[in-house]
Steps between C-alpha positions, in 0.01 A plus 500: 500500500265277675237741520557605137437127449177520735389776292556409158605173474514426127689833450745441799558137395606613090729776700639257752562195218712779243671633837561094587649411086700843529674406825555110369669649152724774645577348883860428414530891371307592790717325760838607300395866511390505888815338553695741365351780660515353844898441410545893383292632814708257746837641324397874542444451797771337615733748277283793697556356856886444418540876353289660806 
């Protein structure tokens, strides 16, 4: 990204503020859904090591 920015700076800097207000409005979805996958993985594999 920082050479993208080095490159084409006005283009980079549009890209990079949309990618900045996208991350601000859906964070709390974001953080919920990472969450959530972390749990599942950690539970199949602990299901996984207890079956094996």
């Amino acid at each position: 990204m920082e050479m993208y920015t080095v490159w084409v700076p006005a283009s980079a800097n549009a890209r990079l503020n949309a990618l900045r207000s996208w991350l601000e409005r859906h964070q709390e979805q974001l953080l919920v859904t990472l969450s959530l996958l972390v749990g599942l993985w950690l539970t199949a594999r602990s299901i996984y090591e207890l079956v094996a």
